[in-house]
C-alpha positions as CSV (number, residue, x, y, z in Angstrom):
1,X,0.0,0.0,0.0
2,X,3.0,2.7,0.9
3,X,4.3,1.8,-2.4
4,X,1.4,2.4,-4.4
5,X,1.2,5.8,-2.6
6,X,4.8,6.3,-3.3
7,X,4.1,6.0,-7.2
8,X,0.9,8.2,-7.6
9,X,1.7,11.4,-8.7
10,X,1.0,14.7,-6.8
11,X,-2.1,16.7,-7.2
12,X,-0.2,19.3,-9.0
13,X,1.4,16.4,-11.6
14,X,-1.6,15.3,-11.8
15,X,-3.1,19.2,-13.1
16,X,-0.5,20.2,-15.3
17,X,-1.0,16.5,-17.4
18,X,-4.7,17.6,-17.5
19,X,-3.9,21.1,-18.6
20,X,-2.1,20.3,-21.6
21,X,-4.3,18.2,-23.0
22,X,-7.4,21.1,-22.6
23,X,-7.6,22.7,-26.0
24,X,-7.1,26.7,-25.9
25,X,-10.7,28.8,-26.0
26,X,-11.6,29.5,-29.4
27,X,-12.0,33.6,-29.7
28,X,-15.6,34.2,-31.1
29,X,-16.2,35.2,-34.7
30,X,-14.0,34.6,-37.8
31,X,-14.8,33.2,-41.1
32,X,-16.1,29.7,-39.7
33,X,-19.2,31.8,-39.1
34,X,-19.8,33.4,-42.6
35,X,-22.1,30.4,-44.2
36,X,-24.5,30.6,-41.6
37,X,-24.9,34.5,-41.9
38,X,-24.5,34.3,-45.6
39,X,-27.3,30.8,-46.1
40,X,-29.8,32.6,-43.8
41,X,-29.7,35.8,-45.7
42,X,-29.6,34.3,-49.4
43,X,-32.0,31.5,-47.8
44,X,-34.6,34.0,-47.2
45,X,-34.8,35.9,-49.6
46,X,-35.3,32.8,-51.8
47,X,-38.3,32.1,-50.2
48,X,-39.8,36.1,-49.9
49,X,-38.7,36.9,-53.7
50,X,-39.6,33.6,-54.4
51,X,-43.9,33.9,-53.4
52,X,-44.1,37.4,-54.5
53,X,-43.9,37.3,-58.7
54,X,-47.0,34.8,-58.7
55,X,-48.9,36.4,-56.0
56,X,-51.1,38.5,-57.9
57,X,-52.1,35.0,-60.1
58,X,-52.9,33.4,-56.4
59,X,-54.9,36.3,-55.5
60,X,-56.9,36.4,-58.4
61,X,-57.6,32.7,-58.9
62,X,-57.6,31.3,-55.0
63,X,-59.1,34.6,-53.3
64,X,-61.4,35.9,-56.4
65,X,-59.9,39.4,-55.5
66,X,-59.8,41.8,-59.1
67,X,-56.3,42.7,-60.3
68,X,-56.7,46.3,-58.5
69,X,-57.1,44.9,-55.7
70,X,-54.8,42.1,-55.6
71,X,-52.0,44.5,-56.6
72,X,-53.0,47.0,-53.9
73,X,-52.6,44.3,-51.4
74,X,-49.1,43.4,-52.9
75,X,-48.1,46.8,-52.9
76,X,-49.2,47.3,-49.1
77,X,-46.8,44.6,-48.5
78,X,-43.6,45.7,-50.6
79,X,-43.9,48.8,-48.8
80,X,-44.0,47.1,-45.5
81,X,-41.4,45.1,-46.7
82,X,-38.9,47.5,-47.2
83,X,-40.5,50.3,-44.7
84,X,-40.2,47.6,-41.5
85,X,-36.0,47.2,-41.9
86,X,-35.6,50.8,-40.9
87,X,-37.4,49.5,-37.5
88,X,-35.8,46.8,-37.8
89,X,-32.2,48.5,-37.8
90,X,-33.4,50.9,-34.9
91,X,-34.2,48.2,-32.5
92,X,-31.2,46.4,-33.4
93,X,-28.9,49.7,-32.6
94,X,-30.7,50.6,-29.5
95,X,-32.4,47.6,-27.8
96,X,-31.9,43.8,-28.7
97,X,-28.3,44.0,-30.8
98,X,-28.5,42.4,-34.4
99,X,-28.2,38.3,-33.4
100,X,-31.9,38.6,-31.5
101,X,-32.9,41.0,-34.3
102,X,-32.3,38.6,-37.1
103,X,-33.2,35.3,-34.9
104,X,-36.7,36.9,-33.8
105,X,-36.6,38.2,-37.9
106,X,-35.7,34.2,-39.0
107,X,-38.4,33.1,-36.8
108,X,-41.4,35.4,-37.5
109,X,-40.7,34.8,-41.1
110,X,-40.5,31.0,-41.2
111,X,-44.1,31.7,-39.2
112,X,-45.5,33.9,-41.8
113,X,-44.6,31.5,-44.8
114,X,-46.1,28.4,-42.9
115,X,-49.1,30.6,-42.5
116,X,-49.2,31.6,-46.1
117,X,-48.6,27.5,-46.6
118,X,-51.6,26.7,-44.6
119,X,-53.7,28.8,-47.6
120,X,-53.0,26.5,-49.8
121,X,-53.2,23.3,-47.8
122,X,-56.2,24.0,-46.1
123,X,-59.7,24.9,-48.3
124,X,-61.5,26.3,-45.9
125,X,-58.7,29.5,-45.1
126,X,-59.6,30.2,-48.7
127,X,-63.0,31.1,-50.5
128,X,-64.6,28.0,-52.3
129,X,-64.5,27.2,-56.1
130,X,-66.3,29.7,-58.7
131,X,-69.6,27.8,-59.6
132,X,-68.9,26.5,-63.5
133,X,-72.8,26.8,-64.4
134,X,-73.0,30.7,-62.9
135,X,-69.9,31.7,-62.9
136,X,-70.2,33.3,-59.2
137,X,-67.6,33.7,-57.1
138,X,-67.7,34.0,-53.4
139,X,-65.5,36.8,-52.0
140,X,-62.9,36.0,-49.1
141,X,-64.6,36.3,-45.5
142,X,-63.0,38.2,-43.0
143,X,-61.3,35.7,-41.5
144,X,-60.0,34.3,-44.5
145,X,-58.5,37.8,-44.9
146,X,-57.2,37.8,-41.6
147,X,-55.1,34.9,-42.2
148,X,-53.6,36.0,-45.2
149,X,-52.5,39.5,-43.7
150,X,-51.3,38.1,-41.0
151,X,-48.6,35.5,-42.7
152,X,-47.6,38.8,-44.7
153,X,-47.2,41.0,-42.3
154,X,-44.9,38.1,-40.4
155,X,-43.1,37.8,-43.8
156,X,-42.5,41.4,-43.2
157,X,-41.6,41.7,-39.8
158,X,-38.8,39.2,-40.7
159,X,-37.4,40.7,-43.3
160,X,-37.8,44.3,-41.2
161,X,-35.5,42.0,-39.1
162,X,-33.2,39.8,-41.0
163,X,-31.9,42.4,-43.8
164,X,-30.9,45.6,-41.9
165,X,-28.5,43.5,-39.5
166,X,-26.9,40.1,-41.6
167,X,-24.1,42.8,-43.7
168,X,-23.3,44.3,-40.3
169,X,-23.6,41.1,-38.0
170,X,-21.5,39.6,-40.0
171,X,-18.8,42.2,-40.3
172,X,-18.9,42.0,-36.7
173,X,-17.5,38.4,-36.9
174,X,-14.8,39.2,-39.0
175,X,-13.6,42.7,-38.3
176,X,-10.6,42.3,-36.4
177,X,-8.3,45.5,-36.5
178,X,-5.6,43.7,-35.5
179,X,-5.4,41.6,-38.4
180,X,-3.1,43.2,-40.9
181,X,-5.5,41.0,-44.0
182,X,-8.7,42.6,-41.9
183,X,-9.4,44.7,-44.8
184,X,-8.6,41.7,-47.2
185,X,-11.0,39.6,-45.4
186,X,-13.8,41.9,-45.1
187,X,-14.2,42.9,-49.0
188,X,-14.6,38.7,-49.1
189,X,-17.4,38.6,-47.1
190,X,-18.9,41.9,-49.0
191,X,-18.2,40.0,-51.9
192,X,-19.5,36.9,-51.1
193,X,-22.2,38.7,-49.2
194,X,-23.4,40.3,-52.1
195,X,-23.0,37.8,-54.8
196,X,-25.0,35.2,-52.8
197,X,-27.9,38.3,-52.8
198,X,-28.1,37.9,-56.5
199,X,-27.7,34.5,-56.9
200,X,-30.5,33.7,-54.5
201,X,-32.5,36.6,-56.2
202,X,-31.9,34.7,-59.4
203,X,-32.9,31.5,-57.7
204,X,-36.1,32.7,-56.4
205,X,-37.3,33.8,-60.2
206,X,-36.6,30.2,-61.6
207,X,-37.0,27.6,-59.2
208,X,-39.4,29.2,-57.1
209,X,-42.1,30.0,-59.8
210,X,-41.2,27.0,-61.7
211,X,-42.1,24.7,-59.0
212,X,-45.2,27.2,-58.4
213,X,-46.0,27.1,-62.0
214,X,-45.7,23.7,-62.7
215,X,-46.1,21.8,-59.4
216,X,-49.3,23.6,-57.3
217,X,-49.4,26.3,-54.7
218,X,-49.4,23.6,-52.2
219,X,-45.9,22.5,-53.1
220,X,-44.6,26.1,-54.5
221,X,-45.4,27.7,-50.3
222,X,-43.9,24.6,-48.9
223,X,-40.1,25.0,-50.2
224,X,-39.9,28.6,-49.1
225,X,-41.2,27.6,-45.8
226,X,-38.7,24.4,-45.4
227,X,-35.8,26.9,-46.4
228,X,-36.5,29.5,-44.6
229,X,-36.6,26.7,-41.8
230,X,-33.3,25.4,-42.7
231,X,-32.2,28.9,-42.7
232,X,-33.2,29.7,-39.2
233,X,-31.9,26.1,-37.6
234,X,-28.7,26.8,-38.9
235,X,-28.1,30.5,-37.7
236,X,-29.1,29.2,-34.0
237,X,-27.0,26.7,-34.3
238,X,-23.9,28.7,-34.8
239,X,-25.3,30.9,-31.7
240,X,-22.1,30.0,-29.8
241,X,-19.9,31.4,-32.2
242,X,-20.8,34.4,-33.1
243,X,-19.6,37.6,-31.4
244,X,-22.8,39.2,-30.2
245,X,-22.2,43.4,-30.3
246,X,-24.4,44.9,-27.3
247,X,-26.9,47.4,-28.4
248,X,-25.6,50.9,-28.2
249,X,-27.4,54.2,-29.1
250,X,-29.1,54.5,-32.3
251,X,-28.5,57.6,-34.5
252,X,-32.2,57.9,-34.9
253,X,-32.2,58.5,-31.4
254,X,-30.0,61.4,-31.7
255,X,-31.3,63.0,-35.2
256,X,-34.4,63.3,-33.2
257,X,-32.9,64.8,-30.2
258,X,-31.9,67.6,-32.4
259,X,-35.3,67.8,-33.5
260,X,-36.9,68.5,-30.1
261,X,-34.2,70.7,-28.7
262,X,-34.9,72.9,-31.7
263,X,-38.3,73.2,-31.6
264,X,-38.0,73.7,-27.5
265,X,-35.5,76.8,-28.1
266,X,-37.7,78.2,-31.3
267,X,-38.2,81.5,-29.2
268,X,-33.9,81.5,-28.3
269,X,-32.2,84.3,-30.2
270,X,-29.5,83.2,-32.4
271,X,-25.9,84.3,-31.3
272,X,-24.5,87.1,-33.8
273,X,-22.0,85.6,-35.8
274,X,-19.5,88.1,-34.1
275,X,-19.8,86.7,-30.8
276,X,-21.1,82.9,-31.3
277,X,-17.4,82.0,-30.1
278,X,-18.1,79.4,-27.1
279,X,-21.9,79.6,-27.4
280,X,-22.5,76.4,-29.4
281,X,-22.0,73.0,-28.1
282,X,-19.2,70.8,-30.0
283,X,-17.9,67.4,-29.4
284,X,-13.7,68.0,-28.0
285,X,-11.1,68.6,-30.6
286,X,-13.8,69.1,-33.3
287,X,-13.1,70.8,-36.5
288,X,-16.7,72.2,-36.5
289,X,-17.2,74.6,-33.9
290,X,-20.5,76.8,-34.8
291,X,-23.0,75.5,-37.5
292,X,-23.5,76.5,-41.0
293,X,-26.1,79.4,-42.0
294,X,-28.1,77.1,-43.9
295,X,-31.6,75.9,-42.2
296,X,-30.6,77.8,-39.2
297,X,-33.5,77.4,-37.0
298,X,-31.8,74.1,-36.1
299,X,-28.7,75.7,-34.7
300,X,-30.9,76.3,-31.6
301,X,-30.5,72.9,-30.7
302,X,-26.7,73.8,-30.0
303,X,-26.9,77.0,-28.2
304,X,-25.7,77.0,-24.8
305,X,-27.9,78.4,-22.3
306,X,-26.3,77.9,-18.9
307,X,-22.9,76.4,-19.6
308,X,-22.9,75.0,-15.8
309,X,-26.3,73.3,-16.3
310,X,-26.1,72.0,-19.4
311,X,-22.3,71.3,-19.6
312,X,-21.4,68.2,-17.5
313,X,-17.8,67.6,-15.8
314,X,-16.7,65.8,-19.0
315,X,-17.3,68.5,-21.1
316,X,-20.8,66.5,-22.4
317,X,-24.4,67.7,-22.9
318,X,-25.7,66.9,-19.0
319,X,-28.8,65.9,-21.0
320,X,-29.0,65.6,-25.0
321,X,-32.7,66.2,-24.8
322,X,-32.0,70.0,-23.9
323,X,-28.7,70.3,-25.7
324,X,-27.5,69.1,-28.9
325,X,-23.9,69.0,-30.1
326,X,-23.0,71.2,-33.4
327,X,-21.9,67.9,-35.1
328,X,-25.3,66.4,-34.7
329,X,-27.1,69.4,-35.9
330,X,-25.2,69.2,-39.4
331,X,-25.8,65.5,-39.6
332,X,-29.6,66.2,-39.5
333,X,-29.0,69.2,-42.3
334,X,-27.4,67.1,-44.6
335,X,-29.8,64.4,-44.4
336,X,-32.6,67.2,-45.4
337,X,-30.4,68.3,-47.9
338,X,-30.2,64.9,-49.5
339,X,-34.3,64.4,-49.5
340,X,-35.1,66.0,-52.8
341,X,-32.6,64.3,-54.8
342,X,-34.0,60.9,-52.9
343,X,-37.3,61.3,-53.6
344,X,-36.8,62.1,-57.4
345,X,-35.3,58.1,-57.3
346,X,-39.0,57.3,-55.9
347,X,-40.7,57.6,-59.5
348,X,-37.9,54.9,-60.9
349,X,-39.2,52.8,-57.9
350,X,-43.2,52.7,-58.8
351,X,-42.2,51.8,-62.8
352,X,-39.8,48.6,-61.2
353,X,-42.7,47.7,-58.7
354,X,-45.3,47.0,-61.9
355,X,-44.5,43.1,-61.7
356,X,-48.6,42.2,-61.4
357,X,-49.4,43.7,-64.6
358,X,-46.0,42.0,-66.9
359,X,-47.2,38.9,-64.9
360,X,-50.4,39.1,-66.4
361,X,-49.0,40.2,-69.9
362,X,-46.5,37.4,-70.0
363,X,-49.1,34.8,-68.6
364,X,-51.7,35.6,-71.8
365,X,-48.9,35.7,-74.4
366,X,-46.1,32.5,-75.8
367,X,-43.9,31.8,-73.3
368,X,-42.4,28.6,-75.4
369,X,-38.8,28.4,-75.8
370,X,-38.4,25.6,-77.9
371,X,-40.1,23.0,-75.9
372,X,-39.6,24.7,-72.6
373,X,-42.5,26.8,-71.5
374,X,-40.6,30.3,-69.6
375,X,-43.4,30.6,-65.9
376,X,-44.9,34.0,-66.2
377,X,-43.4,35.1,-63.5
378,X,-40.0,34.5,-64.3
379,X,-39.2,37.4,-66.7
380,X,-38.3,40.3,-64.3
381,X,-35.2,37.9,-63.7
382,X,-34.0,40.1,-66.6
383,X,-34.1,42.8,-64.4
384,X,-31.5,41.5,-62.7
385,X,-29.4,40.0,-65.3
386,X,-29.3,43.4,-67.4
387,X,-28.2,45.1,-63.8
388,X,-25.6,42.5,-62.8
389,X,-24.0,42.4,-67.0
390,X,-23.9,46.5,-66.7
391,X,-22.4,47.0,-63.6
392,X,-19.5,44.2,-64.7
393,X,-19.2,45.9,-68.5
394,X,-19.2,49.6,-67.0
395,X,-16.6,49.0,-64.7
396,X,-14.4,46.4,-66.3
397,X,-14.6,47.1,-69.7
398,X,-15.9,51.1,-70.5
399,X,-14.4,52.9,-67.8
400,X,-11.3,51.5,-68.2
401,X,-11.4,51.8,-72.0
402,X,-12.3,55.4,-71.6
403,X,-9.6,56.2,-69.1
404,X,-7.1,54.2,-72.3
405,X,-8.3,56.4,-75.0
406,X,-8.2,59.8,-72.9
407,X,-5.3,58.8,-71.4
408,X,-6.4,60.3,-67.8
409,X,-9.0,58.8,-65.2
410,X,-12.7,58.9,-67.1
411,X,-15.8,58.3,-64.9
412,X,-19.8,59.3,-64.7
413,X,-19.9,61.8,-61.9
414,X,-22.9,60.5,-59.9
415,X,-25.6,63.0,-60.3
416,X,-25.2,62.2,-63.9
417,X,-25.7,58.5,-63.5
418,X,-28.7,59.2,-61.7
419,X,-30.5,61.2,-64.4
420,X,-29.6,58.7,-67.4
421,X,-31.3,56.0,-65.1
422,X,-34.3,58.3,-64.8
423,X,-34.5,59.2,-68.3
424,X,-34.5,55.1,-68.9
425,X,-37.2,54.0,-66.5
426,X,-39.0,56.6,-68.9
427,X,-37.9,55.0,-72.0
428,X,-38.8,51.8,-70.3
429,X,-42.8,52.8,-69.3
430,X,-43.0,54.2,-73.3
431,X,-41.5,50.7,-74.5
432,X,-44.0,48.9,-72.1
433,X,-46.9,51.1,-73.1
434,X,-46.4,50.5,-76.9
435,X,-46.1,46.4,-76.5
436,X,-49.2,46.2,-74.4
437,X,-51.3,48.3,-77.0
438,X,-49.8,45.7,-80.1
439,X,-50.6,42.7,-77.5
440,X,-53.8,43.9,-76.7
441,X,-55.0,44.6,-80.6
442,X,-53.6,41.1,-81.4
443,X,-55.7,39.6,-78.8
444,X,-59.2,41.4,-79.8
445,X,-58.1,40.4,-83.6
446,X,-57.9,36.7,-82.4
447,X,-61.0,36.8,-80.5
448,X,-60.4,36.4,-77.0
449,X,-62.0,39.7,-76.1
450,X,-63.4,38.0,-73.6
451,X,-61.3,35.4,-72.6
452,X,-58.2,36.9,-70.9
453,X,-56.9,33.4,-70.2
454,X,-56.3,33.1,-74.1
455,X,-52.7,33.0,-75.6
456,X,-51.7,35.5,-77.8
457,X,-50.0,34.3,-80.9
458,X,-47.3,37.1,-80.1
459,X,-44.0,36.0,-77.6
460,X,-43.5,36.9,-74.6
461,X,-39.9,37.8,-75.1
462,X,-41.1,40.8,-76.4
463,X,-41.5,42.5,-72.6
464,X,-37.6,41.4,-71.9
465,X,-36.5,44.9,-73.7
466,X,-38.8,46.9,-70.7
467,X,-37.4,44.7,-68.1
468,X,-33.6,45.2,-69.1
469,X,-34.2,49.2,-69.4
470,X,-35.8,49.0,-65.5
471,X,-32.3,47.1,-64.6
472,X,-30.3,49.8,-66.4
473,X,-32.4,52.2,-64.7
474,X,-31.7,50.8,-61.5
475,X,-28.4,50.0,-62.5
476,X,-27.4,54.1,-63.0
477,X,-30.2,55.4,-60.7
478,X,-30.6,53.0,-57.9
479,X,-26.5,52.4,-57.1
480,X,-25.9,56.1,-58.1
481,X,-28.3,57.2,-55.5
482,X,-26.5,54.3,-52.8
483,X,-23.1,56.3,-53.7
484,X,-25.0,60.2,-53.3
485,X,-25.9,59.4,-50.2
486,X,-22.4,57.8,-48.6
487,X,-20.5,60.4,-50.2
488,X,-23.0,63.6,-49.1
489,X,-24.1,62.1,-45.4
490,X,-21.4,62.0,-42.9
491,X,-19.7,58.5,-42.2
492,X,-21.6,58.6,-38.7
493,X,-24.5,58.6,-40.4
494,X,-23.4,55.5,-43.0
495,X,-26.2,53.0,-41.8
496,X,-29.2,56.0,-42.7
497,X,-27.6,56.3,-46.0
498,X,-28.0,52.9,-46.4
499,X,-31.5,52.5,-45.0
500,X,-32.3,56.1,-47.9
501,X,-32.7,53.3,-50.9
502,X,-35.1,51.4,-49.2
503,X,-37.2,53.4,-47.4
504,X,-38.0,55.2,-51.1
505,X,-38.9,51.6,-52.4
506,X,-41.4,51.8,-49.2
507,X,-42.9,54.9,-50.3
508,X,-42.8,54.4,-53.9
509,X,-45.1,51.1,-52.8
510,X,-47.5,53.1,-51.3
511,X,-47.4,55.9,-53.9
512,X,-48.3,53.4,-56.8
513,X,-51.1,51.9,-54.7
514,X,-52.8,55.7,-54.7
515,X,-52.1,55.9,-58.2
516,X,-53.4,52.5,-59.2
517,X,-56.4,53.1,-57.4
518,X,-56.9,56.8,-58.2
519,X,-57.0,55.5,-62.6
520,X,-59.2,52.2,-61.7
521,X,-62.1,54.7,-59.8
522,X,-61.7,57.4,-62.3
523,X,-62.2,55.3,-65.4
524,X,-64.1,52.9,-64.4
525,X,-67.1,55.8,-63.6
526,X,-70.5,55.4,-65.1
527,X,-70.2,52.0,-65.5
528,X,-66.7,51.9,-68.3
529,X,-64.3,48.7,-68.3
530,X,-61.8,50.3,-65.8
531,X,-58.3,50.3,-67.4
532,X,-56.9,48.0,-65.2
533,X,-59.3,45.6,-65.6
534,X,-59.1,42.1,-64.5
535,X,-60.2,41.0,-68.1
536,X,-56.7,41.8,-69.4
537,X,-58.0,42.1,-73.2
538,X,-60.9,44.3,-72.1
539,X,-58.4,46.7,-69.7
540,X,-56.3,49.7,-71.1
541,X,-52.9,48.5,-69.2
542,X,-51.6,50.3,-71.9
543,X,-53.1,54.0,-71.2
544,X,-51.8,52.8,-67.4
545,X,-48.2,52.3,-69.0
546,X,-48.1,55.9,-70.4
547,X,-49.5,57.8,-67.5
548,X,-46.6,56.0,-66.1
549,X,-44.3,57.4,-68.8
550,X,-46.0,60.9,-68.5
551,X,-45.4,61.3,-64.4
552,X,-41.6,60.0,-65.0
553,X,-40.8,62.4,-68.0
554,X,-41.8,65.4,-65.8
555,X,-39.6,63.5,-62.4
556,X,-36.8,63.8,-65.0
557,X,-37.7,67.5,-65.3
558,X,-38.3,67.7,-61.5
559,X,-35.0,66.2,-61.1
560,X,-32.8,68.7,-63.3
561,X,-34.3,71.4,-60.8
562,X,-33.4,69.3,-57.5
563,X,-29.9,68.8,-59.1
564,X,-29.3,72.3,-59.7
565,X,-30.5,73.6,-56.3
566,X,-28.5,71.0,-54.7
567,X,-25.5,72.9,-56.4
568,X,-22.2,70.6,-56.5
569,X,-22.1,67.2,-54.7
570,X,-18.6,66.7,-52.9
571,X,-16.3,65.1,-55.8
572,X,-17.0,68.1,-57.8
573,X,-16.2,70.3,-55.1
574,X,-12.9,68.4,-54.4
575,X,-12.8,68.2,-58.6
576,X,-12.6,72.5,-58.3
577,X,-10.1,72.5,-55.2
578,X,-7.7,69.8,-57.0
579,X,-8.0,72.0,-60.4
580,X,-7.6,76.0,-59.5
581,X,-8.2,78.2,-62.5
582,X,-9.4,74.9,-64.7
583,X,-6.1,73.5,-64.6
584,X,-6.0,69.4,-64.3
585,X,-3.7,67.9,-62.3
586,X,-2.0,66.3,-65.2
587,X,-1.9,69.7,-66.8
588,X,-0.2,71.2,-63.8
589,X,2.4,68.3,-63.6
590,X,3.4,68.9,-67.2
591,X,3.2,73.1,-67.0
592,X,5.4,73.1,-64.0
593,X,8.0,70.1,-65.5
């Protein structure tokens, strides 16, 4: 027994064996995280993007709801859509932090699509058959209704939650200043980020509406659902991973601090710009030390009153409700400056967001390919092809033949961009306008006035040219806008610039819902076939295209004036301070050699 005493090793052998065979903790984060970020993103949007291009043919056929109404409804729901993010990204800032933001976002939208799945499974969530021998058709109940705004608005809510926070969550997990390949690593996952956006976009307009075309309802809501399932199992079940970023204040918070200070010093006299030395507010070692004459009612918000009540010990506002710093106040000023240029880019929005009516088109023309029949509901896929192919030819092939040919640095300068997009969402609405009115004569001609499920003998490849112009469009106006806004709006402010784009998509929704219903009342008075009929062939979709065309030829006018006023955007300021007396910098180097 003393012997085997003598040969066990010591207590403190005994830990340093078991500490060198315990692994070192794994820091949080890194690129082992990056497919579960990237899948749930590209995951659901193949299951939103996926329901939405056949939706008005569901509507119409399942719910008995007119094409009006139908697209209202759709409309209602793009807008919350892309409206619901910006609450999305404010909650995430200043409350839960982006994983619970895009968990609670995975899980309300794998809800809503199993919802929307139920529709189809179950009859009775859905009005009954039209009677054959009648031809009545019972309208949706109330509950029915119900249902179905209730699986959208979860749809919503998780995109409100899921696409605001995945691009930064999952910079979070890789951003490592202390890497000297951070800044390497990070354009990989932007990359990657971004090409698995289109590719699942792309995915969503093919396999989604085939199987939707082909297959049933039943089967065409049950893949988005299982995926977005997948999607939200997996990002769970890299919960221990990730680095989780506590919430922090939200710039919202502090845009509308300025607001409030402002409006509770409207009767404060503004300092005379003799003595305004020391009697604004400024963050320590700021550049900015008084704000700028321009919208100065909102310098109030800066003014200090009582510098011992309102200045704390560290030199901070003792509240930000009462006092505001200068910095803050400019932020909010060049956010209003920005708004008239942003909402010219609205107009581009309502011509992209016409997918009902091109569904309907392509659904009552040839859609054969050969032997393969193209769903109705894939063609605005060429949307997104024309986009993609022009982005890749301008900057890999024009620019830099340009540049060759001038033998200096040749680019668009963005305000120019964004009026040649404008000007071809225009072009677009004419083009749109003028192959509705031939598909609409051949249809009469072949006698299915009254049949609006007949086939034209006319292709359908004839609405690609109106779908590549709306992805140019987007393509010059929609990234050009995305570039206006990072380069005018301070870099504090980088996550409203990119919240801008979407929130005009949201109120471009809601515009073309009051313009859609504002032509189906007014020409359907006294009993007329209103122009947006849901007898396609009896319908004027084409009068609809061209009082498209006539409100975006006069935004391109509206849009020369709010790029004048706006004066010169920042690289053509730093264009004038880099090129005194209209000299170029290449002009200079060879005058002074």
């Amino acid at each position: 027994m003393e012997l085997e005493k003598k040969m066990e090793p010591s207590s403190d052998v005994r830990e340093m064996a078991n500490n060198q065979h315990i692994p070192p903790k794994r820091s949080k984060g890194g690129l082992i995280t990056m497919p579960f970020i990237i899948v749930n993103e590209a995951l659901e949007r193949v299951a939103s993007y996926g329901i939405l291009p056949n939706m008005i043919l569901y509507l119409m056929k399942d719910y008995h709801l007119g094409v009006a109404k139908g697209t209202n409804i759709i409309f209602f729901w793009s807008a919350a859509t892309n409206f619901l993010p910006l609450l999305g990204a404010f909650l995430s800032d200043s409350y839960l932090g982006r994983f619970l933001t895009i968990g609670f976002g995975s899980m309300a939208s794998f809800l809503g699509l199993v919802l929307l799945w139920l529709t189809a499974m179950i009859p009775k969530l859905k009005p009954s058959r039209c009677d054959i021998f009648t031809q009545s058709c019972k309208a949706p109940t109330s509950g029915q209704t119900t249902f179905l705004a209730l699986s959208f608005s979860l749809i919503s809510i998780g995109a409100g939650g899921i696409r605001p926070c995945s691009l930064a969550f999952g910079a979070d997990q890789v951003d490592k200043r202390d890497n000297p390949k951070n800044k390497r690593v990070l354009e990989s996952f932007f990359s990657w980020y971004y090409a698995s956006t289109a590719v699942s976009v792309i995915i969503a307009l093919t396999g989604i509406v085939y199987i939707q075309d082909k297959l049933g309802w039943r089967l065409g809501f049950g893949v988005p659902a299982i995926l977005m399932f997948l999607a939200t199992v997996l990002f769970f079940l890299a919960s221990s991973l990730y680095v989780k970023q506590k919430a922090s204040k939200s710039l919202f918070t502090g845009l509308a601090q300025v607001i409030v200070v402002a409006y509770k010093n409207r009767k404060l006299p503004l300092p005379n710009e003799s003595s305004d030395d020391g009697l604004y507010h400024h963050n320590k070692d700021s550049e900015l030390v008084a704000p700028s004459d321009k919208l100065r009612c909102l310098n109030k918000a800066c003014i200090i009153k009582n510098r011992e009540q309102d200045i704390g010990p560290d030199g901070s506002a003792s509240n930000p409700w009462n006092l505001c710093t200068v910095e803050k106040v400019e932020e909010l000023k060049a956010l209003i400056k920005v708004i008239p240029i942003w909402s010219t880019g609205i107009m581009m929005s309502i011509n992209t967001s016409q997918n009902t009516f091109q569904v309907l088109q392509a659904n009552s023309m040839d859609r054969y390919l050969s032997s393969f029949q193209v769903p109705a509901g894939s063609y605005p896929m060429f949307v997104v092809i024309s986009l993609a192919l022009w982005v890749v030819i301008y900057d890999r092939v024009i620019i830099p033949l340009a540049s060759k040919i001038r033998g200096k640095p040749v680019r668009l300068d963005v305000k120019t961009r964004m009026g040649i997009g404008l000007i071809l969402t225009f072009m677009a609405m004419v083009v749109a306008a003028v192959v509705e009115n031939v598909r609409r004569r051949r249809s009469i001609q072949e006698g299915f006035l009254n049949n609006p499920q007949g086939v034209v003998e006319m292709s359908a490849m004839w609405l690609i040219p109106q779908h590549c112009l709306n992805g140019l469009a987007e393509a010059f106006t929609g990234i050009g806008q995305t570039e206006f806004y990072y380069s005018e709006i301070p870099k504090s402010m980088s996550s409203i610039a990119a919240s801008l784009f979407g929130l005009g998509m949201a109120v471009a929704s809601l515009l073309a819902s009051v313009v859609l219903s504002a032509v189906d009342n007014l020409t359907s008075r006294n009993g007329k076939e209103s122009w947006v009929s849901s007898n396609i062939n009896r319908g004027h979709y084409d009068y609809y295209y061209w009082v498209l065309a006539i409100m975006s030829f006069v935004n391109v006018l509206y849009y020369i004036f709010c790029s004048w006023a706006y004066g010169p955007c920042v690289e053509q300021r730093q264009k004038v301070r880099d090129e005194p007396n209209g000299i170029s910098s290449e002009e200079g180097k060879e005058l002074s050699v």
